[in-house]
C-alpha positions in Angstrom: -24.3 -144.8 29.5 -26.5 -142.0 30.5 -26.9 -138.6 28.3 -26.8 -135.5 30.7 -29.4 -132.3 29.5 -30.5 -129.5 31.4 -33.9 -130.0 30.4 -36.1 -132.5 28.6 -38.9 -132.1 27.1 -41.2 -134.9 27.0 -43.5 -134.3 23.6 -42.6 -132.5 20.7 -45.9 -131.4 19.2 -47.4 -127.5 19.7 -46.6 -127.0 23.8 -43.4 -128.9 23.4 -41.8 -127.7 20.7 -43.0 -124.0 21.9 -41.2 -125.1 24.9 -38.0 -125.7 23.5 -38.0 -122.8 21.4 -38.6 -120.2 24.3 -35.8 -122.6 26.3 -33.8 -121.6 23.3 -34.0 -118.5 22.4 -31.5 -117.8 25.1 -28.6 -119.7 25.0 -27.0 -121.8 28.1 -29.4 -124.7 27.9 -28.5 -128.0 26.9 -32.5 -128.7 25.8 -33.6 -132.6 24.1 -37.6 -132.8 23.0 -38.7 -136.8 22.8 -41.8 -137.4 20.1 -42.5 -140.9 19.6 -43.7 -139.4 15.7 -42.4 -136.7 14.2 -45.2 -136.8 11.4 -47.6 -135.5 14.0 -50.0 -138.0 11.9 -52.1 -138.3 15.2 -51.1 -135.4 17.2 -54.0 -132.9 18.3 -52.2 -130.2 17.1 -52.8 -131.2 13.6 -56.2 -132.6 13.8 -57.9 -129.6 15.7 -60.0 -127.1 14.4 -56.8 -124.9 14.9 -58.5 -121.7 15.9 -57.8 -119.1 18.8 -59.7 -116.4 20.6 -59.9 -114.7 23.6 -63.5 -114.9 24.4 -63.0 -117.0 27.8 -64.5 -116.7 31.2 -61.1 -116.7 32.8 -58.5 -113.7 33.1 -56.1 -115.7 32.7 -57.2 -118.0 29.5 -57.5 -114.8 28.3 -54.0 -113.1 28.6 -52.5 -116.3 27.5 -54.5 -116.2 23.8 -53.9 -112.3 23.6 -50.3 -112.9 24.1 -50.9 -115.9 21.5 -52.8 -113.8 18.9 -49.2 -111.3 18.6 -46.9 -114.4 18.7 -48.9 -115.9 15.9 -49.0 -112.6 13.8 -44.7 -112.1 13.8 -44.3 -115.3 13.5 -43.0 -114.5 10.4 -40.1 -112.8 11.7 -39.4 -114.4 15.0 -39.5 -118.1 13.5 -37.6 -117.4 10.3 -34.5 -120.1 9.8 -32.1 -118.9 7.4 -34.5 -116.3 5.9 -37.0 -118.7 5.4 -40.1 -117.0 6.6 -42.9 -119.4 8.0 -46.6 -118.2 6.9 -49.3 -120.5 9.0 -52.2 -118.8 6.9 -53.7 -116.8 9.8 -57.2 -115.5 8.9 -58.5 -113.5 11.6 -62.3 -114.1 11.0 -63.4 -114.1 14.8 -65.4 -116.0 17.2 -68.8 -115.7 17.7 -70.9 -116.4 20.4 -74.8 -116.1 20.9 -76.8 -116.3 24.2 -80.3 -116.9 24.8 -82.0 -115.8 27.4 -80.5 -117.9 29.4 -76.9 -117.3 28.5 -76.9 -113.3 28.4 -75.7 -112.4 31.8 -72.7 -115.2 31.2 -72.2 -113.7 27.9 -72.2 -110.1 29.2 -70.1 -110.6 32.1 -67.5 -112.5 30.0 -67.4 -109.6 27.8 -66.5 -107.1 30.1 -64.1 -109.1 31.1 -62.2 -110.0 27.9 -62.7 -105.9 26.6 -61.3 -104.7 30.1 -58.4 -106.9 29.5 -57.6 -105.4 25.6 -59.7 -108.0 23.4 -61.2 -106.7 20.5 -64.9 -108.1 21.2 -67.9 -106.6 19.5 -71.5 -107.1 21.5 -74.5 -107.3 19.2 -78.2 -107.5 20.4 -80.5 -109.6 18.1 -80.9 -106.9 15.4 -77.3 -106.1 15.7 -76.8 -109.5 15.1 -79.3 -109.8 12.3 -77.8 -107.1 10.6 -74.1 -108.2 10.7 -75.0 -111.8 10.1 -77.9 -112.0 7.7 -77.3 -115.4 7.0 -78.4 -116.5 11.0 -81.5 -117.4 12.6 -81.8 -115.3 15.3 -85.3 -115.7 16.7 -84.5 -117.4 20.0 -81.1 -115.1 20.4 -80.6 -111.7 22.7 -77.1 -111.4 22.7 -73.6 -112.2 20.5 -70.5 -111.0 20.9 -67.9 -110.9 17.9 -64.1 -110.8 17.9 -63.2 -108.3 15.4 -59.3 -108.8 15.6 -57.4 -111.3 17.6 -59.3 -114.5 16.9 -59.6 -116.8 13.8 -57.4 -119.8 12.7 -54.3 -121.0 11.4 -52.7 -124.0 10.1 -52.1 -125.9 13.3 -49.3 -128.4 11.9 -47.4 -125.5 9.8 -46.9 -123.5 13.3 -45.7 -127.4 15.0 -43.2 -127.5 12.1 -42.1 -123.7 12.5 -41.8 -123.7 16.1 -39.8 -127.1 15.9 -37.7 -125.8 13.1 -36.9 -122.4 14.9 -36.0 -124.4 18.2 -33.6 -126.8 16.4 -32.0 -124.0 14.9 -31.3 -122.7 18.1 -29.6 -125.9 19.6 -32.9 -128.0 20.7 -32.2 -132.0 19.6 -35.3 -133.0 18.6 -35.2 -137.2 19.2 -37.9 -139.9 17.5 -38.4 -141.7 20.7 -40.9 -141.7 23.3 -40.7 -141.5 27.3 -41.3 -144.9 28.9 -40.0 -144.8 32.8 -39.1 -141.9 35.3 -36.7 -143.4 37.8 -37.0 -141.3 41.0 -34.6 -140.6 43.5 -36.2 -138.7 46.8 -38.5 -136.0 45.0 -36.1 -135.8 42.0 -36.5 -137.4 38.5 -32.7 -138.9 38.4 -33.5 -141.2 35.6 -35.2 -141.1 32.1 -35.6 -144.4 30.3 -36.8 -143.8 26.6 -38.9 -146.6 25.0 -35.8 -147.4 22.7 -33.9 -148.4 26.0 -31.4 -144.9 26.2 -31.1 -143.3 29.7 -31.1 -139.8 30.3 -30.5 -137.2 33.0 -32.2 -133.6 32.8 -31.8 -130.5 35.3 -35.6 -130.4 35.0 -38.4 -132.8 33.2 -41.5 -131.3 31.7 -44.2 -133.5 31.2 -46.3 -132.2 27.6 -46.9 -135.4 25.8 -50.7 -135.0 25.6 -52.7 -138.2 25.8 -49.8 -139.8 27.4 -49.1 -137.4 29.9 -51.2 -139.2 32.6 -49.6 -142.3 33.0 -46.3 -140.7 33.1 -47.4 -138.1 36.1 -48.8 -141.0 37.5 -46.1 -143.2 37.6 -44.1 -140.9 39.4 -46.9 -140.5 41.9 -48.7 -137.8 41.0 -52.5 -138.7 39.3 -54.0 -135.9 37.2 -57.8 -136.7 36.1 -56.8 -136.0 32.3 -58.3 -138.9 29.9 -58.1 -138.7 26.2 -61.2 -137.9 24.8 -62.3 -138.1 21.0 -63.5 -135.6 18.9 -64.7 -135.0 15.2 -64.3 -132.8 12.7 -66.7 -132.8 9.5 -65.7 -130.8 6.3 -69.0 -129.6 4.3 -69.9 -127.8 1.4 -73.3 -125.3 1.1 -74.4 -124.0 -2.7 -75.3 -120.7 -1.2 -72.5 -118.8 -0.9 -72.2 -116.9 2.6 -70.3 -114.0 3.2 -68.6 -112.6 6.5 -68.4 -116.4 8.5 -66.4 -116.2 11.6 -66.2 -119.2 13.6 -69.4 -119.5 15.1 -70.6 -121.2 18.2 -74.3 -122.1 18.5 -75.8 -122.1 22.1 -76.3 -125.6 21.6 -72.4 -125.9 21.4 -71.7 -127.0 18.0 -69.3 -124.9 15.9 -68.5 -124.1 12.1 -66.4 -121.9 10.7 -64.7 -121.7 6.7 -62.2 -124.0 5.7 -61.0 -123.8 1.9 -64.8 -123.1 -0.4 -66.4 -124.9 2.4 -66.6 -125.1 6.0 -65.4 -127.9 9.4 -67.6 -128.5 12.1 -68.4 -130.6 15.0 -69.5 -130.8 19.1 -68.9 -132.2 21.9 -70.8 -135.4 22.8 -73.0 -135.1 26.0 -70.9 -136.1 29.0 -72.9 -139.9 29.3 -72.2 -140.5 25.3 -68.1 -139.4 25.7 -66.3 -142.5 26.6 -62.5 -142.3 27.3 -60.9 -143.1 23.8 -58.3 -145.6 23.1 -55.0 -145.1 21.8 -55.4 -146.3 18.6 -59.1 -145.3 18.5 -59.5 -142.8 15.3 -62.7 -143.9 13.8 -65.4 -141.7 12.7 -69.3 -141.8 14.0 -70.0 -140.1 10.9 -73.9 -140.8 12.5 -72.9 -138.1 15.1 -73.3 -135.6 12.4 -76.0 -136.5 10.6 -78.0 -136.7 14.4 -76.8 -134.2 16.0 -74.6 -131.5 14.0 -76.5 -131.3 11.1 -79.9 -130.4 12.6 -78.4 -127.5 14.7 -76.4 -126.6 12.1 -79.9 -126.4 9.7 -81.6 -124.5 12.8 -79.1 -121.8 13.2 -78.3 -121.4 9.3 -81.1 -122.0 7.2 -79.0 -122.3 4.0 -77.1 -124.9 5.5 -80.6 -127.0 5.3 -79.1 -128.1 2.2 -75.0 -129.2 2.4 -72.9 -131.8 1.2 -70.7 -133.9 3.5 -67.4 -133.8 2.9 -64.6 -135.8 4.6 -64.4 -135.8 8.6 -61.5 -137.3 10.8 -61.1 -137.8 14.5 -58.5 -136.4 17.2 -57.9 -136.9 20.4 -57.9 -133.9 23.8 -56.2 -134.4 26.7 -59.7 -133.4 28.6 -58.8 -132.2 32.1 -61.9 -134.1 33.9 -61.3 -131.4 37.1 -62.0 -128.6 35.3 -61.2 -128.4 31.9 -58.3 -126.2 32.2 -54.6 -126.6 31.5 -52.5 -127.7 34.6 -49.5 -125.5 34.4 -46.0 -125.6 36.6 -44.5 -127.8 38.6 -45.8 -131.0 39.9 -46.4 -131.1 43.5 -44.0 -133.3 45.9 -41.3 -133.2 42.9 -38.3 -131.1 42.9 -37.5 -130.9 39.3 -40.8 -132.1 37.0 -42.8 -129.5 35.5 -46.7 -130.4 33.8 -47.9 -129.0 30.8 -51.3 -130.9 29.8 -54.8 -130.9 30.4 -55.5 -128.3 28.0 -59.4 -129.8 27.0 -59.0 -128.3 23.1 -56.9 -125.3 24.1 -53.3 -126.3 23.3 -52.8 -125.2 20.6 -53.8 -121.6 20.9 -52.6 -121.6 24.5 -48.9 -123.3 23.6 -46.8 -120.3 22.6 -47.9 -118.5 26.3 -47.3 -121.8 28.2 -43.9 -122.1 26.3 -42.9 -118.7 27.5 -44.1 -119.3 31.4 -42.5 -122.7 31.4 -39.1 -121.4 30.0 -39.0 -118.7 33.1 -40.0 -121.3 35.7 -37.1 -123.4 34.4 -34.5 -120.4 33.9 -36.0 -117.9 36.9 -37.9 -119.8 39.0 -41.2 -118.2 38.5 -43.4 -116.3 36.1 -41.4 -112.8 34.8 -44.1 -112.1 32.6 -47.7 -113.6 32.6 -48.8 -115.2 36.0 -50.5 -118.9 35.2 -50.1 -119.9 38.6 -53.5 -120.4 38.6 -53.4 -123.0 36.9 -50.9 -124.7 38.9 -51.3 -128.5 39.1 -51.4 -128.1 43.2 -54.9 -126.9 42.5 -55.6 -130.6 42.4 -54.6 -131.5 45.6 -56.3 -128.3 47.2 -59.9 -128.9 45.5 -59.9 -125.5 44.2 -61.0 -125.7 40.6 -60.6 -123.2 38.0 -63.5 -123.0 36.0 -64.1 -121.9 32.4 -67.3 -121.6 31.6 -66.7 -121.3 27.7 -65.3 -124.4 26.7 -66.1 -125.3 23.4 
């Protein structure tokens, strides 16, 4: 027996329960989301850092966490269930970032970009920045910019369990079970075969199960160069009490920002020490830190010479190798198979915009509201990358 849908949603976490709620919020749709683990024990959106900003490089990175930033802040209202109001603990602290001499013209030019788009971004020169931030080292810095509204963090699992909540409310099955085979017919996906054996039929497919994404685009013949890659994050504590944090991103890329009385942290690894991670692969290096977090972390804040290590856990992105941007829309050569992956540690704060533009491809046929065809998955297949050139 095969279950008919008019869309299914493969993944249930942030982009694919944002997804179904924006597929829901009209009615009409018959919509089933598949997640293999409703806990989200190991699910990105509840292991990230679980921040947003607009301070990007992009236009169109940008619109899509502006739109994010007022979706997050009435959440309240638009994702109450039976006046049961969700609160995901959004503190807008900001982002900052800080340029040497060698990062200033980026810097500048990505601020005139974000402010003539609406963002809220303050620009600092080293004694601005000395004076707003006493607590930084500034010595080798020109330039920071500052988001003074719009950017901050959230409770990355409380919005998964609001947005899932709110969709269910309005129809969405939600089904423990994951997507194992896409049986094609011509440029259509005719068949869905769950791992637990069930068989499916959906008007349309989308394709936003993170990590696991790849294999599934490429079993229906479309590769996408996205490869799980793992990060950390390390909880520590400082005696001196600091006031007036944001998030802050050192030039040498690693990041801190409050969390609770203390603060997370973490980088990147360098591109020949980031290996793609197994499945099952959450272990902590907590030598990464102490090598190559700490110091910079000591070197930008001297009171942080002195800190505690606290707990740390690992997480994995679905790092688009191309270009480190989402790949949005439908999937080139199909007829009915829509993408949403790739996001390289932007899902979270990108999902409730993606949720909105994949619901109007589905129900309109193309974007009614914020354009991301630039980051339509054909840009693969026509070499033309999209770069971002802050990626944290």
């Amino acid at each position: 027996m095969t279950e008919s849908f008019d869309v299914v949603v493969a993944g249930g976490a942030a982009v694919g329960a944002s997804i179904a709620y924006h597929l829901s919020a009209e009615p009409g749709l018959r919509v089933l989301a598949l997640e293999p683990d409703p806990s989200y024990a190991r699910a990105a959106s509840a292991l990230s850092a679980a921040s947003i900003r607009q301070q990007f490089s992009s236009a169109v990175n940008v619109k899509l966490s502006l739109y994010g930033i007022e979706f997050l802040r009435a959440l309240g209202t638009s994702l109450a269930v039976d006046g049961n109001r969700p609160d995901i603990g959004l503190r807008e602290g900001g982002y900052l970032f800080m340029a040497t001499p060698a990062g200033e013209a980026v810097l500048r030019a990505n601020h005139a970009l974000q402010s003539a788009l609406g963002a809220d971004i303050a620009l600092y020169d080293r004694a601005g920045l000395a004076a707003r931030f006493p607590w930084l080292a500034v010595d080798d810095l020109v330039a920071g910019t500052w988001g003074r509204t719009g950017e901050g963090w959230f409770d990355g699992y409380g919005l998964v369990q609001a947005l899932r909540r709110k969709a269910r409310a309005q129809g969405v099955e939600f089904r423990k079970a994951a997507l194992a085979r896409v049986e094609m017919r011509g440029p259509r996906a005719e068949t869905l075969v769950t791992d637990d054996g069930s068989r499916l039929s959906a008007g349309h497919l989308v394709l936003a199960a993170g990590t696991a994404t790849a294999g599934l685009a490429r079993a229906i013949g479309f590769d996408i160069p996205v490869r799980a890659k793992k990060r950390f994050v390390f909880a520590f504590e400082c005696r001196e009490k600091l006031a007036g944090v944001p998030l802050t991103i050192d030039p040498s890329g690693v990041y801190f920002r409050p969390e609770g009385e203390g603060y997370i942290g973490g980088a990147s690894p360098p591109e020949e020490s980031d290996p793609d991670a197994a499945p099952d692969d959450f272990e902590v290096d907590y030598g990464f830190f102490d090598e190559c977090v700490w110091p910079a972390l000591a070197a930008r804040v001297p009171a942080f010479e002195a800190i505690k290590r606290g707990r740390a856990w690992a997480g994995h992105y679905d790092m688009n190798l191309f270009d480190a941007n989402a790949l949005i829309g439908p999937v080139p050569g199909t007829a009915n198979v829509l993408l949403a992956n790739g996001f390289s540690g932007h899902g979270l704060q990108q999902s409730p915009g993606v949720g909105r533009g994949i619901a109007e491809l589905i129900r309109h046929g193309r974007y009614t509201t914020l354009d991301l065809s630039d980051l339509a998955p054909a840009r693969l297949l026509e070499g033309r990358k999209m770069i971002e050139k802050n990626v944290v």
